[in-house]
C-alpha positions in Angstrom: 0.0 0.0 0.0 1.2 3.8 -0.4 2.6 5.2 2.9 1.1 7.5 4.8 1.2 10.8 7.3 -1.3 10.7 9.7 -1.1 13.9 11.9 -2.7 16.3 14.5 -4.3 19.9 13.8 -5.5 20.1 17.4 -8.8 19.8 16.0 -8.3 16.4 13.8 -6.5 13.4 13.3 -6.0 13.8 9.3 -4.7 10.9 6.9 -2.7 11.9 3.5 -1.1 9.3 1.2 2.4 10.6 0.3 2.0 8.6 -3.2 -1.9 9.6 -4.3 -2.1 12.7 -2.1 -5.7 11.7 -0.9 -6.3 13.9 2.7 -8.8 12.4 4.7 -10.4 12.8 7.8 -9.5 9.9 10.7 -10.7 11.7 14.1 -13.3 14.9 14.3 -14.1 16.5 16.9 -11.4 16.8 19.2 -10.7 19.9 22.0 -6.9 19.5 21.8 -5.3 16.9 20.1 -1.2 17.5 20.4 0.2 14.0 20.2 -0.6 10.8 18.2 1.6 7.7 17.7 0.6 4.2 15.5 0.0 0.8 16.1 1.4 -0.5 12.4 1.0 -4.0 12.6 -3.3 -3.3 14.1 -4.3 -0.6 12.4 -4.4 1.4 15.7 -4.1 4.7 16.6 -3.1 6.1 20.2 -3.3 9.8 20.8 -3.5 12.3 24.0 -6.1 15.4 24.3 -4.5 18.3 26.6 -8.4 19.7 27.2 -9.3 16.5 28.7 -6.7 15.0 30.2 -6.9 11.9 28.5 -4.9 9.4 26.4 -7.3 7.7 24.0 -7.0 5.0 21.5 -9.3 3.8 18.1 -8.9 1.8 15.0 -8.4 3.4 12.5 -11.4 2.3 10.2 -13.6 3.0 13.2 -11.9 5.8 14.8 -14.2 8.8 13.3 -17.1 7.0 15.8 -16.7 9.1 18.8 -18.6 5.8 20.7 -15.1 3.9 19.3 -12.6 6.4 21.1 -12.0 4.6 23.6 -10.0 6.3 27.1 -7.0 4.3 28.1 -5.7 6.4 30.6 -8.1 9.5 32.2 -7.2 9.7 35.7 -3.9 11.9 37.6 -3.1 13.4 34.1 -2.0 16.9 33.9 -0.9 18.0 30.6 0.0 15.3 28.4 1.9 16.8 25.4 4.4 13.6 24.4 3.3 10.0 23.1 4.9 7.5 22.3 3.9 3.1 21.4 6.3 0.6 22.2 5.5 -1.7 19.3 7.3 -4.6 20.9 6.4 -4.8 24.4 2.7 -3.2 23.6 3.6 -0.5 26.4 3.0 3.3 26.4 4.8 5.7 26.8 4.3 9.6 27.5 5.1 13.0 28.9 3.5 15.0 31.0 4.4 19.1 31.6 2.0 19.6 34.2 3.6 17.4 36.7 6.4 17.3 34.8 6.7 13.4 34.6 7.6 10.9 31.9 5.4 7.3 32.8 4.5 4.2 31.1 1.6 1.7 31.5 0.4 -1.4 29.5 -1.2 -0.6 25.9 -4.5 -1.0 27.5 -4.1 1.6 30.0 -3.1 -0.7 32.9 -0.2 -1.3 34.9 0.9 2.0 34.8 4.2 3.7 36.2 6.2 6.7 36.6 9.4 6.5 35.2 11.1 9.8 35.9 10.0 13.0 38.1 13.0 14.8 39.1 15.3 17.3 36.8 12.6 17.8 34.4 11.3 21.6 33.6 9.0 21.4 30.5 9.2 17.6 29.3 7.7 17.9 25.6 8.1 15.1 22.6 8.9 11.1 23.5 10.4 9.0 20.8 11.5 4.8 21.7 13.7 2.8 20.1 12.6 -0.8 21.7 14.3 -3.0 19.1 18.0 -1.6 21.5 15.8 -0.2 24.5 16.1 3.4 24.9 13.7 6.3 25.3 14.4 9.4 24.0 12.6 13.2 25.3 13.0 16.8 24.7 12.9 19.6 27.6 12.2 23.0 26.3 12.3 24.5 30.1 14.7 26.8 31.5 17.7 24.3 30.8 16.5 23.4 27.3 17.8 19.5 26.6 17.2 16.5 24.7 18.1 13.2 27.2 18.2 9.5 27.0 17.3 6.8 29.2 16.7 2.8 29.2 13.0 2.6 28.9 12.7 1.3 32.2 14.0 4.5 33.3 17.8 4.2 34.4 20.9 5.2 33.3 19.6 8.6 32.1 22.2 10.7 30.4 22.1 13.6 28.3 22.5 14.0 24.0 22.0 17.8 23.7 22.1 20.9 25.9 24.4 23.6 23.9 22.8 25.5 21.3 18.8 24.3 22.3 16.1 26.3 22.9 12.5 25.3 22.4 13.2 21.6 20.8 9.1 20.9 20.8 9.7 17.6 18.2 12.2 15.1 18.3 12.3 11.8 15.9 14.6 8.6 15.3 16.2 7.5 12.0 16.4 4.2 13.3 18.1 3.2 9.9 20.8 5.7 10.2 20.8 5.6 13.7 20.2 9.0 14.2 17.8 11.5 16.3 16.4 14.8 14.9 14.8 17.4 16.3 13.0 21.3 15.5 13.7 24.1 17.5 11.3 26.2 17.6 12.6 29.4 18.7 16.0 28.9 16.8 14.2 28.1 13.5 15.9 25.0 12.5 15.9 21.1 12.5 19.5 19.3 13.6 20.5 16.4 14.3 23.0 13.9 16.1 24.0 10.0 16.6 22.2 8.1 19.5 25.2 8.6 21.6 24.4 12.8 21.0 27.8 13.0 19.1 28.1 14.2 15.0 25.9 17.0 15.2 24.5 18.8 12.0 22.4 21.4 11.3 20.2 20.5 8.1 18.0 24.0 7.5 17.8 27.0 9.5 15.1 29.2 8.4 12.6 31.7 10.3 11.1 32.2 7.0 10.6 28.4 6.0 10.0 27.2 9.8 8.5 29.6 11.5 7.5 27.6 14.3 8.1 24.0 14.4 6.4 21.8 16.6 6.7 18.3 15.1 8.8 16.5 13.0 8.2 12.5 11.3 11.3 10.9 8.9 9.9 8.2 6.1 13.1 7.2 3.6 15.0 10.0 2.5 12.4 13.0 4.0 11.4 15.0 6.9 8.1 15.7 7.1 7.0 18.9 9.9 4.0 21.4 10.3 5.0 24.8 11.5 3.2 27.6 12.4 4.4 30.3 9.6 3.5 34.1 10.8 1.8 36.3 8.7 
């Protein structure tokens, strides 16, 4: 089948196919959509809603039937803004800036746990790579960083901390073994290894990313919305 982008407006989950350019609707109706990960192999998607509080999860082919949103996690969350799916271990992951948190439970919502509480300002995007077990977030607080842990939590260390100022998206090249992120208040996307050395800067632009909050790599791209003043 043709990849595809499936992505948040806040608003909407919205589908388009990179090779037909189709743009569809997948979820309506939302207060404040701001993260959204996918279930490949089930045809699942998994996102969080900041209004609410909530972490919610649909199929796909069923998920524009509000009775089909199903809530997997709606209690003792503040401000959920990061989300991440560990494919392997069928385990969630996300971030939360309100109590400034990073926690994990079962895919169906159960068993959850914190992970890490302490030394964490403005915790923002999540990204996992299970297949070697690490976890990677951003922090765009008053020490912006982007840090690395075992996704059980430990040996925490950190990738980038020079030169970092609002990094709202973060990604893996799992291929390439590389991590990329946007800045938004630097207006560019970079780049380093998994060990946070070989840093390169691949556009810097506040005409051409004016605000970037997200950022997805299929193949040879980098796909990112940005809010563009005018």
């Amino acid at each position: 089948k043709s990849p595809y982008l499936l992505f948040t407006n806040r608003h909407e989950i919205r589908r388009i196919d990179l090779v037909k350019r189709d743009y569809s609707q997948v979820v309506s109706t939302q207060k404040n959509a701001v993260a959204l990960d996918l279930d490949v192999a089930n045809n699942r998607v998994f996102w969080c809603d900041r209004f609410h509080r909530k972490i919610y999860s649909a199929f796909i082919h069923e998920a524009s039937d509000p009775s089909q949103q199903v809530p997997l996690v709606d209690s003792s969350l503040q401000t959920p803004v990061g989300l991440a799916l560990d494919w392997l271990q069928h385990n969630l992951y996300w971030t939360d800036s309100g109590d400034k948190s990073i926690s994990v439970s079962s895919v169906d919502g159960t068993k959850r746990r914190v992970l890490i509480s302490s030394d964490l300002s403005e915790p923002r995007a999540i990204a996992l790579d299970p297949h070697h077990g690490f976890m990677y977030w951003s922090d765009w607080g008053t020490r912006a960083k982007i840090e690395k842990a075992g996704m059980n939590g430990v040996d925490r260390q950190v990738l980038v901390s020079e030169n970092i100022e609002w990094p709202n998206g973060i990604t893996l090249d799992v291929a390439n073994r590389r991590l990329y992120w946007v800045d938004s208040k630097l207006h560019l996307i970079a780049s380093v290894d998994l060990n946070g050395a070989h840093r390169r800067t691949h556009m810097s632009s506040a005409e051409r990313l004016g605000h970037p909050y997200a950022l997805a790599v299929f193949e040879v791209c980098v796909f990112l919305p940005s809010l563009i003043p005018v």
